[in-house]
Structure formats: C-alpha cells, structure tokens
C-alpha positions, 0 to 999 in steps of 0.5 A: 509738651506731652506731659503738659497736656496729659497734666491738664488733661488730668486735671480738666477730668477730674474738676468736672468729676467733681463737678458733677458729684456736687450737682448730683448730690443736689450741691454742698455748704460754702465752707465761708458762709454756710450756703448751698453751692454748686460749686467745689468749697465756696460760693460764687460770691464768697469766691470773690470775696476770697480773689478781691484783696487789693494789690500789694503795690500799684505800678508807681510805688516803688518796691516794698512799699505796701500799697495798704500802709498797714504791713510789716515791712518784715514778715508782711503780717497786718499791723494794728497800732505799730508803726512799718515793723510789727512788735514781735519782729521788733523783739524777736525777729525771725526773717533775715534772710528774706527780702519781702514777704506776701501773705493773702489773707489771715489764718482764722475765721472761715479761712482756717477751714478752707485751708484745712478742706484742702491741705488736711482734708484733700479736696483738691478741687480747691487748688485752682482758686487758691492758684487764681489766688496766687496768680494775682499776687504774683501778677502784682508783684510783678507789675511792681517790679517791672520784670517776671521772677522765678516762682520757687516751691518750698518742697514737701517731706520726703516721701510725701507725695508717695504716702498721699499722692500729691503736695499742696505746694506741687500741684500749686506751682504746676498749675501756675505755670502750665495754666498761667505760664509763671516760671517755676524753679524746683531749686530747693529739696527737703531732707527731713521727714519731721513735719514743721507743726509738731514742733514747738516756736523755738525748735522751727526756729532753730531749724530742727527738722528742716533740712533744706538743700539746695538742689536746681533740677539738671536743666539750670545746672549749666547756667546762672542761678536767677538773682531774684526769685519768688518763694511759694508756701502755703501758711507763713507761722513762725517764719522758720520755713521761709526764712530757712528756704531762703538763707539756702537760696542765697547761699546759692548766689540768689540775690534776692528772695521774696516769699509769697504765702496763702496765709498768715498767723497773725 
C-alpha cells in the first residue's frame, strides 16, 4: 500500500512537471500531425486517433475469432489478400508456442516515432497513453474470455534499468496494475544482455541472446502457476521474443499464453 502510493505519488509529480514545461514553452509539435499541443507527444485529437481501434472481439464471438476478419490468426499481423493465416506464417512460421497474439497498431508512419520518443528517446510522459492503449486491449480480451488473466512482462536486459533508470515494459506493467488494477505477474527473468535488434531474423529466431527463465516472484512460489496468462511486449518483429517468452511459461504448466504488443512489423 505504501509503495503504491509513493509510486503514484511519483508519477502524479512528474506528469504535472511535464505539463507545465510544455505550457511554459508556449507547447510542442504533435508527434502524428505536426500541430502545437499543450499536451505530452500528441494532440488531443490524435490521441483519440491512437485510443479508437476497434475491439478484438465483441462478447458474442467466440475466442480468437477477430472481430475485423482481417488478422492472422497466427501472429495477429493485418492481412491483405490472404486468407485467416498470413503468407509469411505460412512459409515460415515462427509462433508455436503462443495461443493468440494482439498487436494495436502497425509500426510505420508516424507510430514509428511515437515509439521512438519513448522507448529511444525517454519521454516517459508517454507511458499512460500507451498504458490507456493496453487497458483496452486487455479490457477486450477479457470481456471475450469472459474471466481476468494475468498480465505477464517480457523483462528487460539485465542491468537495464540501473544504466537508464527505468524499462518501458516495467513501468507499463505497474501502471496497469496500480491505476487500473490489472494483475501483473513478473514470472519471467532475462539472462542475456544481447539487445534483440542488433541481431539478424535468423539468429532472433534461434534464439541467441534471449535467455528467458522462468523465475515468479516469492509470493506465488507456494501456489499454481495460472493457466492462462497475458504476455506484454512493446513492438512484435519477428515473434522470437514472444514466442521465446512463451515456450518458457509453458514449460512452467501455463496452459495457455496470449501475447499482447503495442506494435507490429508488418
């Protein structure tokens, strides 16, 4: 309870901080559409923009039936002229071990530099709109399922937050659960230090430089590990991340692993 408030208190402290910097320097380009915002990385209405994809499924459908026909049922990349499996999971599949997977939005165009602005660049005042963002998604997918899931982050590097002071997927999992009240499970740890994009397709695939564990926090040690769990990552590129992560939790007896993703390279 006491970490819980100090943590929002925090985070309150420093989206005003933010805040007021922008309204003192008279506000800063949208990041979307180029126009002058008071508001932390995009305006008003290209933030609705960004919150207003549709659903994944609505209550009557059954699971892992898109409710836009126009997913793989694989990777969840959009598809184009094929039919429910994209071509390259067709020829060269990478995800076996997941049972679903949720991106929010394509990595190009303008959401490229969103992404960049936070993940590269640090502008944490981004985090709570990509946590509404994945709130959502997982608001969805529950309301599908009919049950609340686990939220699992993919952890960073090791020694990752000591060089930088915080990861992306950290500080999205704690405010998913302290301001929305999802659960979150840490039940993964990273044992490599290898950094997943300086690596060629065929060695993500591999798995070189990914070394997953699982590791749950002390708390669930005495109990069931959950049988269906929601994996959190940021961009979905080649699948090796998830599909690594997953094969680990399974391992563990987690029945079934969805993943959930910001973005996707399509």
């Amino acid at each position: 309870m006491v970490f819980t408030q100090f943590f929002l208190a925090v985070e309150y402290a420093r989206r005003a901080l933010r805040t007021a910097a922008v309204f003192l320097s008279g506000g800063e380009p949208c990041l979307c559409c180029g126009a002058v915002t008071l508001l932390p990385g995009l305006c008003e209405r290209c933030r609705k923009q960004f919150l207003s994809w549709r659903p994944f499924f609505t209550p009557a459908e059954r699971p892992l039936e898109p409710q836009v026909a126009a997913r793989c049922r694989i990777c969840g990349k959009p598809l184009l002229s094929e039919s429910a499996v994209c071509l390259s999971c067709r020829t060269k599949r990478v995800l076996f071990h997941t049972d679903g997977v949720f991106p929010l939005h394509a990595y190009r165009l303008w959401n490229k530099t969103l992404l960049f602005n936070w993940k590269i660049e640090g502008n944490r005042a981004l985090s709570p709109l990509f946590a509404a963002a994945v709130h959502a998604a997982v608001s969805s997918l529950y309301a599908c399922f009919g049950r609340t899931l686990p939220v699992v982050p993919v952890p960073p590097r090791p020694g990752k937050i000591r060089r930088t002071g915080w990861d992306q997927i950290a500080e999205l999992s704690r405010l998913l659960e302290i301001e929305y009240g999802i659960p979150v499970l840490p039940l993964l740890a990273r044992l490599s230090s290898v950094q997943q994009k300086k690596l060629a397709r065929a060695e993500r695939i591999l798995g070189k430089g990914s070394s997953y564990v699982f590791a749950p926090p002390r708390r669930l040690r005495q109990k069931a590990v959950p049988e269906e769990v929601i994996l959190l990552d940021d961009v979905l590129t080649t699948g090796a991340t998830v599909e690594h992560c997953a094969k680990v939790l399974k391992s563990a007896g987690v029945r079934r692993v969805y993943a959930v993703t910001l973005f996707i390279v399509d």
